[in-house]
N, C-alpha and C positions, 0 to 999 in steps of 0.2 A: 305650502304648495298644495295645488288640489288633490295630486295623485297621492299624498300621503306620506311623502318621502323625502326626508333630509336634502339640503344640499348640498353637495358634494365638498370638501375642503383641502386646499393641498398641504399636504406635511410640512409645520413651520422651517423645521430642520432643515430640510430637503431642496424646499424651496430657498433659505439663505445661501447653502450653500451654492447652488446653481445659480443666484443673484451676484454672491462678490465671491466667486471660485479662488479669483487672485490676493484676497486677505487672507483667505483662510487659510492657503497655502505658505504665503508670508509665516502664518502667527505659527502655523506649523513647523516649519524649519528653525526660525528661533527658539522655536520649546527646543528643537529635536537638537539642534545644538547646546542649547545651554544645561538638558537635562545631561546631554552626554560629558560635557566638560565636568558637572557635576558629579557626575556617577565616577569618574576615569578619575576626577584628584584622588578619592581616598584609596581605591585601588592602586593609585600609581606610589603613594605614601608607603603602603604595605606592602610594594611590591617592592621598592628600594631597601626598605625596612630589611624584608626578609632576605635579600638577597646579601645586603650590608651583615646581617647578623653570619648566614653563610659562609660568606667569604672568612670573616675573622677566625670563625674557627679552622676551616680547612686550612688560612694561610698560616696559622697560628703553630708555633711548634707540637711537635705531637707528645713531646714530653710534656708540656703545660696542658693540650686539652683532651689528653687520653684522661679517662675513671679507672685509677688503678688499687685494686684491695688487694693487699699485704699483711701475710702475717709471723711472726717468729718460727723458725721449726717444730714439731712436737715436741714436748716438753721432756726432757730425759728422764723422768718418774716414769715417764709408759713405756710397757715394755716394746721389748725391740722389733716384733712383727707387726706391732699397731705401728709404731713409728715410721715404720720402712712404708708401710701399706697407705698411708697421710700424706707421703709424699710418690707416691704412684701415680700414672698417668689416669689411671679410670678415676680414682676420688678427686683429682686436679678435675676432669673434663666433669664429673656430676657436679662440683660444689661449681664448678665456670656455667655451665649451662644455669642453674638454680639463680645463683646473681645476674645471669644475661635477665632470667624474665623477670626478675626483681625490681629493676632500672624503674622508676618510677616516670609516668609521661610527664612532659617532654621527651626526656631524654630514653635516646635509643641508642644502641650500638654497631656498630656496623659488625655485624658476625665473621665477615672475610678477613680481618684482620686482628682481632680478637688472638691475645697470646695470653700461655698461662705455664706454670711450671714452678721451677726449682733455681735459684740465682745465688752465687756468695755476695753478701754485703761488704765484706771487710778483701781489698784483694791483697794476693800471694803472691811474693818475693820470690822471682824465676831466676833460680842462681842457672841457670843451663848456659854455659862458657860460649855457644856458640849465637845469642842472644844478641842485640845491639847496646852499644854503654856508650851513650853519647857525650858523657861529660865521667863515667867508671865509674856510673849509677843504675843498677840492675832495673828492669823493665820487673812493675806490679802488673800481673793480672788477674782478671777474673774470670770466673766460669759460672755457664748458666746453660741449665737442660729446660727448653721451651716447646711448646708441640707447634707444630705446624711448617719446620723450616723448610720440607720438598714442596710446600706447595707457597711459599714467599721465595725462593730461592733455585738457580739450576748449577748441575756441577758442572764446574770447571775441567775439573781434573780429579784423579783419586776414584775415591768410593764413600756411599753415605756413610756418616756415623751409628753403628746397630750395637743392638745388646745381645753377642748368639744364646749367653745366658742371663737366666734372671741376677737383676743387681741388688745389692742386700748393702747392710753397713761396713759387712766383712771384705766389700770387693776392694780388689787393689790394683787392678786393673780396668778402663773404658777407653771407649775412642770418642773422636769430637771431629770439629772441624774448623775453618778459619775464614774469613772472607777474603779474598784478593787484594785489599787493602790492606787488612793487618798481615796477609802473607810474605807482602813485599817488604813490607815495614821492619818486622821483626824475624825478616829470614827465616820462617817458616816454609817447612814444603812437606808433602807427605811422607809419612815417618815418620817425623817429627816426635819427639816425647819431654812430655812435662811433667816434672814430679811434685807433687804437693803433700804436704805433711799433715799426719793424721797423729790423734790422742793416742792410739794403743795399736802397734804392731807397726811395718814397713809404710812406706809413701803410696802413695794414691798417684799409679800411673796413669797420663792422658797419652793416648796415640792419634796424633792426627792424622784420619785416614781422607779429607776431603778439602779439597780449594772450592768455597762457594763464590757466585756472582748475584748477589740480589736481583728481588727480578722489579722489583718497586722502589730503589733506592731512598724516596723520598717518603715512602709510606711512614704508619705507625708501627709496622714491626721492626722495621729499621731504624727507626730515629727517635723513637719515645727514648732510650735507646741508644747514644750516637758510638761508643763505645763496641756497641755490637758489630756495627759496619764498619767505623772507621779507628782506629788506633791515635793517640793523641800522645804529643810530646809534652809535659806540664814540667813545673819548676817545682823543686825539694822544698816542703816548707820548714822540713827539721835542719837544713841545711845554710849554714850562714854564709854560704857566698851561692852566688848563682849558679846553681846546676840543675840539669831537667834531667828528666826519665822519661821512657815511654811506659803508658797503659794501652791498655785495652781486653779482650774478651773472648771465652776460646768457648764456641758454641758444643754442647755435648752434646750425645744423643738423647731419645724422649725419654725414656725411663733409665735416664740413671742416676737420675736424683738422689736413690736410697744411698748412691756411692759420696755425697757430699755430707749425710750426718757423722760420718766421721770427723769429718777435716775441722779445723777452728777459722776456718773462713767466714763463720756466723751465718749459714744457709738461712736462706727465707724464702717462703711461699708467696709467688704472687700471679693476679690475674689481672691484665690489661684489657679496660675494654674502648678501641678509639670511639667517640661519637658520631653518629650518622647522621650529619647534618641538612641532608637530602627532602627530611620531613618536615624539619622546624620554619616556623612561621616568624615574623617582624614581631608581633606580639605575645609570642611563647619566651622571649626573652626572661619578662619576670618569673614564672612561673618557672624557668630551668634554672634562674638563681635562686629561688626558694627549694627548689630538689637539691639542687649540688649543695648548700648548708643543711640541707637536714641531715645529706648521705654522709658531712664531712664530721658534725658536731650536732645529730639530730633525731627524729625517731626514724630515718633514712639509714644512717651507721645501726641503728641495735636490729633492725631484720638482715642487712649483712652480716651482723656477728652471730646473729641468728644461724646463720647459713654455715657464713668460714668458721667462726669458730669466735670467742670469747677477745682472743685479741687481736682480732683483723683492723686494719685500720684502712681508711679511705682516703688517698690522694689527688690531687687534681687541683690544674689551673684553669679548669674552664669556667670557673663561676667569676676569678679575674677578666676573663677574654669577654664573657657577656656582659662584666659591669662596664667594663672599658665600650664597648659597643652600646651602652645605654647613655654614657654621657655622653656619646658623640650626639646620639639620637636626640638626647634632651637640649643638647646644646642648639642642633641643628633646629628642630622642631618650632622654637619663636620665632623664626625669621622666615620658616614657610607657611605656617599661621598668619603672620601678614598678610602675605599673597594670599593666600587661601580668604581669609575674610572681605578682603578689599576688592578681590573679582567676584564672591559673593554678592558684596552689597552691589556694585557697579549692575551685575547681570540682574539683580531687583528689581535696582532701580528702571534698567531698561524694559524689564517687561512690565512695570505701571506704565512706565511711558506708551509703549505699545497698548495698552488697553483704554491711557487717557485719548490717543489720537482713534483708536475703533470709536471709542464714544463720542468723540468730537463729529466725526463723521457721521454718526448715527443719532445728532441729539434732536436733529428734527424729526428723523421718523421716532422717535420715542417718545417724543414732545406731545405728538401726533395720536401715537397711541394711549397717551395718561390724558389729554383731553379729553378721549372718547371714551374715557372710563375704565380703562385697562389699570390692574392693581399692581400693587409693588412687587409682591411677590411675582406674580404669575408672568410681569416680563422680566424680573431676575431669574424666574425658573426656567423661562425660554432663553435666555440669555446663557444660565449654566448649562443647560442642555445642548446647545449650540456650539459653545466652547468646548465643555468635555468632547465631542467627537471627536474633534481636532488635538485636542492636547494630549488625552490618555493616549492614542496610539502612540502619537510625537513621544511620550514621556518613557513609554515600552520599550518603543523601538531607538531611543538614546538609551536608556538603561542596557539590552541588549548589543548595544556595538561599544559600547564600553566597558562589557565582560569581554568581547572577544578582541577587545584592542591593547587593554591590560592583563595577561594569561593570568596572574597569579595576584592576590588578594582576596579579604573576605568580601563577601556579597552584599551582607544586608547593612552595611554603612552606604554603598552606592544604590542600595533599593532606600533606602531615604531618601540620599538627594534628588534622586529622580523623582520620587512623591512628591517631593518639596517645592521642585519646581512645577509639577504639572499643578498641584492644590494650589500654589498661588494664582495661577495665570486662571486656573477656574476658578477663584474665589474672589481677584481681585478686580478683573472684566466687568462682572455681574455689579459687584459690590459698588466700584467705582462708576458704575452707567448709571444703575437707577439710583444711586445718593441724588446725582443732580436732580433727578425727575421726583422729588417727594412732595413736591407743589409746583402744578400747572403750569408753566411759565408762559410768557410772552416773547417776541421779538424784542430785544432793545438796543441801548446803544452799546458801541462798540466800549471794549475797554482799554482803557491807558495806560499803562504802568507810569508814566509823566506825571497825570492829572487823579490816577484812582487814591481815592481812599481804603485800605484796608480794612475790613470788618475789624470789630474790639476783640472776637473770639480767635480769630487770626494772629492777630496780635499778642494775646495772651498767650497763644500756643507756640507760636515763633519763639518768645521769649524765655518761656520755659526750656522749650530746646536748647536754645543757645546756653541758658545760665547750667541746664544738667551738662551739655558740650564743655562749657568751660570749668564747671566745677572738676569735670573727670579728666581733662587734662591737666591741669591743675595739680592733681592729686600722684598722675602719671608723673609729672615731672617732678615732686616734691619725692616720692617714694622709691624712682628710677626703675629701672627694665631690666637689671641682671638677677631679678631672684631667682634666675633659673624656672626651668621648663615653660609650658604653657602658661599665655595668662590672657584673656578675654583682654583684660583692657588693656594690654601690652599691643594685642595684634589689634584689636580695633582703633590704634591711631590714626591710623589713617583715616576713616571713614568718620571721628569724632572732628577733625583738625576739618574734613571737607565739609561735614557739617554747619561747623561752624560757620567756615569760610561763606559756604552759600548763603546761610541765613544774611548776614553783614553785606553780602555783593546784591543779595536782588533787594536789599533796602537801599545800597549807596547807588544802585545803578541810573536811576531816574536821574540824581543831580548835575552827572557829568550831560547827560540829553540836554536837561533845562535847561543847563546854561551856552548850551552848543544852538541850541536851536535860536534864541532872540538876534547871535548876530549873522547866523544862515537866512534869519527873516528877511536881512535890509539888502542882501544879496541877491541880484539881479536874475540869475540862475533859480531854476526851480529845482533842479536835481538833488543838492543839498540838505535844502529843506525837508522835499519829501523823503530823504532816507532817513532823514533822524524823527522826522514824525512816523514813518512804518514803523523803525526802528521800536519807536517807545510802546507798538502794539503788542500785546504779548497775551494767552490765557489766564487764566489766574491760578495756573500751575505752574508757571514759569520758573520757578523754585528748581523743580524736578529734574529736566536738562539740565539745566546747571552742575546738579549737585551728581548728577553721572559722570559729566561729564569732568568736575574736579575731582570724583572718586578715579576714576579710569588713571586721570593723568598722575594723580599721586601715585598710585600702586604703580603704574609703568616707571616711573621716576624711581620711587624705589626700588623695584625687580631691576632697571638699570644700573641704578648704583649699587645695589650687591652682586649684578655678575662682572661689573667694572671694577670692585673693589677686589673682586677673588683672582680677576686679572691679574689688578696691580699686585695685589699681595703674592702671586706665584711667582712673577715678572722681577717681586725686587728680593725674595728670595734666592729664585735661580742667580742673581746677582751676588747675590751675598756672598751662595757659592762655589761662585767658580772666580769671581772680580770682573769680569770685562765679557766680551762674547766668546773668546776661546783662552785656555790656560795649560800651560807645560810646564811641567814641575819634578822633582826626584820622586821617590819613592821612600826617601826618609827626610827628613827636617835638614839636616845638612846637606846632601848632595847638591851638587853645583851644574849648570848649565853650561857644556862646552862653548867656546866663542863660533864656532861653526854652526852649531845647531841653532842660533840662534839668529846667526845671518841666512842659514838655510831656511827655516822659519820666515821671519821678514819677509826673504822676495817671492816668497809661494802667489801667486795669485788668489785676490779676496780679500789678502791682508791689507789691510786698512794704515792702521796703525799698533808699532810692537810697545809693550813697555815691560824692560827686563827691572825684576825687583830685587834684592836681596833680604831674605825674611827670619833674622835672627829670631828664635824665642826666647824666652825666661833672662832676658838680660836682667842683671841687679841693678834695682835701681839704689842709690846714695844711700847712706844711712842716714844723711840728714834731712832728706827727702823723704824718708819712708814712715816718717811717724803720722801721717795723713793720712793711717789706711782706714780701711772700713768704708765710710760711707762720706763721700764727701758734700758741699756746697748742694751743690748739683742732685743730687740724691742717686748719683754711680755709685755703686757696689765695687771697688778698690781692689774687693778680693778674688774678681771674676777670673782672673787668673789665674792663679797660683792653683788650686787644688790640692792645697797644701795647709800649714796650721793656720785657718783664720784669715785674719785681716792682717796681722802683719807679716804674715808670708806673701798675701795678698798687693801689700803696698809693696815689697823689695824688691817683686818682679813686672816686667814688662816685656812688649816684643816693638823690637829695633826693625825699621821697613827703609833700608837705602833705596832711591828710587832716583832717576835719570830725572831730574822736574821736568823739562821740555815733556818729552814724551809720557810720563805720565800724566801732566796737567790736561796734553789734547785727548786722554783717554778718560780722564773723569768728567771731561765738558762732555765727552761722546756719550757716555752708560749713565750720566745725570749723579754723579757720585761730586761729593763736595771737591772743588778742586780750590786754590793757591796761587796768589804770584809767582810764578817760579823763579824770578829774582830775589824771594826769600832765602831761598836756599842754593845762593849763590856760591859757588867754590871759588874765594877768592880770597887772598889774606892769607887769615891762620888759617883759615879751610880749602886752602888751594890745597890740586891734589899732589899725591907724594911721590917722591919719584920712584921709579922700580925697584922694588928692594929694601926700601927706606924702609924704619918703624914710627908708627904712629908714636907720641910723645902725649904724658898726660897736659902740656902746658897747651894744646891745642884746644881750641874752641869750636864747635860747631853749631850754625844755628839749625833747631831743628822745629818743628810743626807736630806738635802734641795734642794728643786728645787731650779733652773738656779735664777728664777726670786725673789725668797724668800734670796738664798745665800745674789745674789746682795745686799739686804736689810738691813741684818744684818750683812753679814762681817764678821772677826774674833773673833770679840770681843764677851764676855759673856752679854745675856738676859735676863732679868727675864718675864717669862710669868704665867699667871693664867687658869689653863683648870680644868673641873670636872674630871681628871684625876690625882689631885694634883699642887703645887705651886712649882717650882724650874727653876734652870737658863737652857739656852741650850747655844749652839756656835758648828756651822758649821764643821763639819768633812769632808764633800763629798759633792759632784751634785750630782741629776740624772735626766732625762728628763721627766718620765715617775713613775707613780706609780700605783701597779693593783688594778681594780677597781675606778679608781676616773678618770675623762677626766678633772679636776681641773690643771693647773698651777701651782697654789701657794701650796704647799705641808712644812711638816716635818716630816719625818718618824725618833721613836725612838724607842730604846727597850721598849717592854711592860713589860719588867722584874724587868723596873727600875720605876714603875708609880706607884702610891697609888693605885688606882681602876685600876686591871689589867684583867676585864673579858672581852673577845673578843664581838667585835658588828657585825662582818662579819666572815665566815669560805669558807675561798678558796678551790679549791680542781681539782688537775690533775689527768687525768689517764679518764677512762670509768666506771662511776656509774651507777646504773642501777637505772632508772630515778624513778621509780615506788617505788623501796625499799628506795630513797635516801628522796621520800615526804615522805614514812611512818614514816620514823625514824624521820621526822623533825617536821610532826603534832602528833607522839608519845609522844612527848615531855609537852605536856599540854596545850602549850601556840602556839602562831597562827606564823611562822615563812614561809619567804619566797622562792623558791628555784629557782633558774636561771640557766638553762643549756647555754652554751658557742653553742650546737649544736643548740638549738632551736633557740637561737636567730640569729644566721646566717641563718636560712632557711626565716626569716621575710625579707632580702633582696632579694629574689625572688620571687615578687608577682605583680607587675604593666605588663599588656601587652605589654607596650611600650618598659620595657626594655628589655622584654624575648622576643619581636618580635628584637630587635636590634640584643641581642645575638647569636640569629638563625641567623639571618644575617649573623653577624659574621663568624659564624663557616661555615656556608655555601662560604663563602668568602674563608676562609684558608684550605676547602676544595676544592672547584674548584681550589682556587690558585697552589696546591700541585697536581691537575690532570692537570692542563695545563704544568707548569715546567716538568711533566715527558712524556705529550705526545709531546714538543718542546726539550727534551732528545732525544727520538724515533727518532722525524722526522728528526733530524739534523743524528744522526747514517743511518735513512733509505735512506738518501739520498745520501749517497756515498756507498750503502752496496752492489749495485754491482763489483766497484771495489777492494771492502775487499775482495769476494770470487774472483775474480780472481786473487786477489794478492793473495790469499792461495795456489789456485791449481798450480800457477805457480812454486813457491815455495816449493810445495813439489814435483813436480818434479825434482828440485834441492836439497832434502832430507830432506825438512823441516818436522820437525814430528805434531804431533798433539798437543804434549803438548807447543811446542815453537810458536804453530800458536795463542795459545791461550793467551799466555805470552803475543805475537806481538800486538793481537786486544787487548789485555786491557790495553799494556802500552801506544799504539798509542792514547787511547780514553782520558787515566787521565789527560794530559796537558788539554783539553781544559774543561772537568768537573772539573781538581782543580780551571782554571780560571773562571768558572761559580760558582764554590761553592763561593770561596773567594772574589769573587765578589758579590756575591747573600748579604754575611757577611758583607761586608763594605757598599751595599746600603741601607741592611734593617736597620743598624745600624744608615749611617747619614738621614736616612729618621723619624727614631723616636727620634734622638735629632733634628734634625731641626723643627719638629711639638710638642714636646713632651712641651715646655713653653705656648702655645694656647690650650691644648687640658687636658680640667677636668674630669675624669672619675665617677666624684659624680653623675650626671644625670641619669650615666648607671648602675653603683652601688649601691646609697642607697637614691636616691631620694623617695619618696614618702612613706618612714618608720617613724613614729612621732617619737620620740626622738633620732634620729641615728646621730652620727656627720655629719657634712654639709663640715669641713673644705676640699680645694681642694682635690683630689687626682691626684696628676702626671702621666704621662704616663712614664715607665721604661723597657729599652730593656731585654725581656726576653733572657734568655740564650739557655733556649731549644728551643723557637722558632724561634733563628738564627740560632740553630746547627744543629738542625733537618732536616729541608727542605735540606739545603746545603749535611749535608750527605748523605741524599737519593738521588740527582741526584749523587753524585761520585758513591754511591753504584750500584743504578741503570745503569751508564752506562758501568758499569765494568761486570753485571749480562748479560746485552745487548751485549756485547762483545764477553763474552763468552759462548752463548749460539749462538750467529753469529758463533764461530769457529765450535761450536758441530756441528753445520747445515751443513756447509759445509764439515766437514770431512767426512759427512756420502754422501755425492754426488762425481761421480768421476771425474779427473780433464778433464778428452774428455770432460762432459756434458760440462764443464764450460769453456774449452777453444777450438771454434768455427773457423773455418779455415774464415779469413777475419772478426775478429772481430776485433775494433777500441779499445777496452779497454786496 
């Protein structure tokens, strides 16, 4: 310039962004999402984690996860003022504080409840006449001087337990006190006095001067403990016939410890410390079971003994409580590895996609600028630079709402994922733009996926994929998926099976086109034709969509059928039991159901249908029948039974189920339980029923319906068996698998019409009772009867953190899954949807109408949505049988419920959630289609066709 001076330039940055505002915004929101779902999985892992670990200990007894050190009294060599002085409250509280800070991290104590003192090991035989003798068995108790009881406890009644004088080994007098439960129990009341015998001189009087009330019933100074609060009746074990006693514990005051080295109760020193689980984290797990083995059998135990003394010992079930909480973990952990890798790969895949369609759009102005000499570098540096604006904040500000959406978790596992996604999307924009630009190009022809040729280097690379895909599946199914914990190639089936799948679908896809299109040629219609020729147009990334799109649909396919499977598995549990949707029953194995109670029942409104049962146990079976125990045909366990010697305890018993056939039959067709002809078990003949009064006669027959493993046993031939239901023969009618109400094996279900005593012991019941009317009517009855709802008890499988943090996972999983499949829908439609509208306007200037435009984009779209649905169907499928033999969905469904079946549950391809997803991308891209035609009819064809446009 003349004047000397530059001309002026505007900011490339600056200027793109104020060019396409509306992309950038776009590529913004996908980072800002994806970094967030990225940052919030492993947060949300650790959050479950530690919440899961939490819970187990707090809900865990406090006698298994209290850290409790004990040690023998002082040793009788030392004299008697050290002795008495050892067990003193001030050396108890020094050596208790020194082991509090001992505690090695993890583990910490909760200091509030934190007990220590003086306890008898061995209890004392309380002859005091006015005592309970419930069977003219004196009540054992113990005594135990602990600090802290005014401030876990308020009185009732009476006055604290105090020492006015110091107590020594000489004393033979102290006071104590009792809880309100063992007050009532063993007739206690203040005044009270207990005498206990000492080695040298009179007995060792207690005065009980105090009724306590716990003020934390449930804590750890109560219940490590349960003797201290509550009083227990137990049975004699030196006693040859059944007689019980009471125990329990008579609280002394804090220092009178010195008053128990007398006695031969075997005093012992101890200090409890509960855990304060308030601090620990999902991953402190290992490291608190490598503390609690060193503290048990470790260099943990010798700085305790360091402290208490030479022979202190360390007790505690909390290193049980946190292995058992690591195999849930371990157990859980493969089957959210899944989901976590396959919305991985899926959300990858989708943001290449999103940088293949920028570059698409952009390969002319870049074309543009490598003709005119611009280098590779410098428009991939413009290119990074342009992106990072947009991505790093997007990747911060997902990193940041995914701290504050997850409270608890470590940080820098979700400060990765957010890197991870923001470094891809800037590394692979750049990378993926100028690759195409590394020589000049020109305008040329379009490409065909029908008519192209694949490069050799393509091909070689294709190939290689596929053969590494199939070799590692391969190896997957040859090695199986239960070795326990984590395994890369366990959870990446998915994404090797979609792999695969894609490579195979965008090489087979052209043939079904070729051979569709010759006889769409001869066809009068033009619409036809032209769909399956757009059809066959595709980029030469075409791969790409795809293989999102078979990622997404497998993962949601999966995520579907494990929270369908944890369904069914609660669903036929809660089945198990209770038998039916509601159940009325004794309170002991025999008791019987009034005939009232039972019609009152019935006509309650809800009730559906009743089926009263009679549910003998432990009938004997034949001797001649019983030598089949153990393990039969079938591979039944014979002795599931018995619980007795073996398997031939095993094979002699059974349980006897008389059952109404009618009514029971319409109750196992209702709850999906195997049901019977009920003409099998017809009462007619020798099995008509008896008349009132009569006795059953062994020459009677009846046919009954035996389990698998009971059949085996006895075969065809006639039985004689003995039940309090009468004496007569049976012989085998039917199998069945299953019988409602009993998770037993060994079974025989007969008519109850044909039995001596025919009064039902359980009453089933289908339909919606209303739970409230269905107790009245059953504690109306006079006597004490139990009631089981089928709903109540399926709500008992949803209650550990662990599995409801998994299942949020889950869902969270087949929900991203199902937003990426449709935004890798979009973007594969967005990417050619310029030249849709100018193939419309062209078009209808050749008279094509609107509603043929709209026929054109939707049939052009369905070849490659039906190949992404059917393909979506065939990888979510071999993706959960090829994992489905490793993977038990009990951890995630009924672990940590006390009496719930245990046995596996499988994983099984749900049906809705391979149909589902699949429908939705056909439907969605047909709704995409034709809402692209609506658009552009309303634009006119001048806008859209530009005098020297390349399209």
């Amino acid at each position: 310039m003349s004047d000397g001076k530059r001309a002026a330039s505007a900011p490339w940055i600056r200027t793109r962004l104020r060019t396409a505002p509306g992309a950038a915004v776009a590529l913004a929101v996908l980072v800002l999402v994806t970094a967030f779902l990225a940052a919030a999985f492993p947060r949300a892992v650790d959050a479950y984690e530690t919440k899961g670990l939490r819970h187990d200990i707090r809900l865990a007894d406090a006698g298994r996860s209290a850290v409790e050190v004990s040690r023998p009294q002082p040793g009788l060599e030392l004299p008697r003022e050290q002795r008495e002085a050892g067990v003193r409250t001030p050396e108890l509280r020094r050596i208790g504080g020194a082991l509090g800070k001992a505690l090695p991290a993890p583990l910490r104590a909760d200091m509030s409840s934190v007990a220590y003192g003086v306890r008898t090991l061995k209890p004392v035989l309380a002859t005091e006449p006015w005592l309970p003798r419930p069977d003219t068995v004196p009540p054992q108790l113990s005594y135990t001087a602990q600090t802290g009881l005014k401030e876990h406890a308020r009185l009732v009644k009476g006055a604290w337990p105090t020492t006015p004088d110091a107590v020594t080994a000489g004393s033979r007098a102290v006071r104590g006190a009792v809880t309100e439960e063992t007050a009532a129990a063993l007739n206690m009341k203040v005044g009270s006095t207990l005498r206990l015998p000492t080695a040298v001189g009179g007995p060792l009087t207690v005065t009980v001067t105090g009724i306590l009330a716990p003020r934390d019933p449930g804590g750890s100074y109560w219940s490590a403990d349960p003797l201290v609060r509550t009083p227990s009746l137990i049975p004699d074990p030196a006693s040859p016939f059944p007689q019980n006693y009471w125990t329990g514990t008579v609280l002394l005051a804090e220092d009178a410890g010195p008053a128990l080295l007398a006695t031969a109760t075997e005093p012992s020193l101890f200090w409890r410390f509960p855990p304060d689980a308030s601090a620990l984290t999902g991953p402190d797990g290992a490291r608190l079971t490598a503390v609690v083995n060193s503290l048990e059998s470790g260099p943990g135990l010798l700085k305790v003994r360091a402290i208490a003394g030479d022979t202190a010992e360390v007790l505690t079930g909390l290193g049980h409580i946190v292995q058992a909480n690591a195999r849930m973990r371990d157990a859980i952990s493969p089957v959210i590895a899944v989901a976590a890798l396959g919305i991985g790969s899926v959300a990858a895949v989708v943001l290449v996609m999103t940088g293949a369609l920028i570059a698409a759009r952009r390969k002319a102005e870049l074309a543009l600028m490598r003709s005119r000499g611009g280098s590779l570098r410098g428009i991939g540096g413009r290119l990074l630079a342009e992106t990072a604006v947009t991505v790093v904040p997007a990747s911060a500000l997902g990193l940041l709402l995914a701290v504050l959406a997850v409270g608890e978790g470590r940080w820098w596992p979700a400060a990765l994922a957010a890197t991870g996604v923001g470094l891809l999307v800037c590394v692979a924009l750049p990378l993926r733009t100028t690759l195409q630009h590394i020589r000049p190009t020109l305008h040329g022809a379009r490409e065909d996926m029908v008519s192209a040729r694949p490069s050799r280097r393509r091909t070689v690379a294709e190939l290689t994929l596929l053969v590494l895909a199939v070799g590692a599946v391969t190896a997957l199914r040859r090695r199986g998926t239960s070795g326990g914990g984590t395994d890369l190639l366990v959870s990446g089936a998915p994404v090797l099976v979609a792999l695969i799948a894609a490579l195979v679908l965008v090489r087979l896809y052209p043939l079904p086109l070729r051979l569709a299109a010759r006889p769409m040629a001869r066809l009068r219609g033009a619409i036809g034709f032209l769909s399956l020729a757009r059809a066959g147009r595709s980029s030469a990334g075409g791969a790409l969509p795809l293989l999102a799109l078979l990622l997404a649909l497998a993962t949601a396919a999966f995520g579907g059928s494990v929270i369908a499977g944890i369904g069914d598995a609660r669903d036929d549990a809660a089945l198990t039991a209770v038998g039916a949707d509601a159940r009325v029953s004794g309170k002991s194995e025999r008791a019987t159901l009034p005939d009232e109670l039972v019609r009152t029942v019935r006509d309650l409104d809800g009730v559906r249908n009743a089926a009263p049962l009679r549910v003998e146990f432990g009938v004997a079976m034949p001797e001649t029948a019983a030598g089949g125990g153990g393990v039969d045909d079938s591979g039944t366990d014979t002795g599931a039974d018995s619980g007795g010697d073996g398997d031939a305890a095993g094979a002699r018993a059974t349980t006897m189920v008389g059952v109404d056939p009618a009514s029971y039959t319409r109750l196992a067709r209702t709850t999906g339980l195997p049901d019977f002809p009920s003409g099998l078990l017809k009462a007619t003949g020798a099995s008509a029923p008896l008349p009132e009064g009569a006795k059953s006669g062994p020459e009677r027959v009846l046919p009954v319906i035996a389990s698998p493993a009971v059949a085996a046993r006895l075969g065809n031939e006639q039985h004689a068996v003995d039940t309090l239901s009468g004496d007569f023969k049976v012989q085998v009618v039917g199998t069945v698998e299953r019988v409602a109400s009993l998770a037993s094996t060994n079974f025989l279900i007969v008519n109850s019409a044909s039995l001596e005593q025919r009064a039902p012991t359980t009453l089933l019941l289908t339909g919606a009772p209303d739970p409230g009317k269905l107790r009245a009517a059953a504690d109306g009855s006079g006597e004490e009867f139990v009631v089981q709802l089928r709903s109540e008890e399926r709500a008992r499988y949803v209650n550990t953190p662990m599995q409801a943090g998994a299942e949020r996972i889950y869902l969270a999983a087949v929900a991203a899954g199902a937003g990426y499949a449709l935004l890798a829908v979009l973007l594969s439609l967005l990417q050619t949807a310029p030249e849709r509208k100018t193939l419309l306007a062209r078009l209808r200037t050749m008279g094509l109408t609107t509603g043929q435009g709209r026929r054109l984009l939707a049939f052009e779209a369905t070849p490659q949505a039906l190949l992404a649905a059917g393909g979506g169907l065939l990888t979510g499928w071999a993706t959960i049988v090829l994992l489905s033999p490793g993977i038990d969905l009990v951890p995630l469904a009924l672990a940590g419920v006390a009496g719930s079946d245990t046995s596996p549950v499988t994983l099984r391809a749900d049906l809705w959630s391979l149909a589902l997803p699949a429908a939705g991308v056909v439907a969605l891209a047909a709704a995409v289609a034709g809402v692209q035609a609506w658009w552009a009819s309303r634009r006119g064809s001048i806008t859209e066709l530009r005098a020297g446009d390349s399209r």
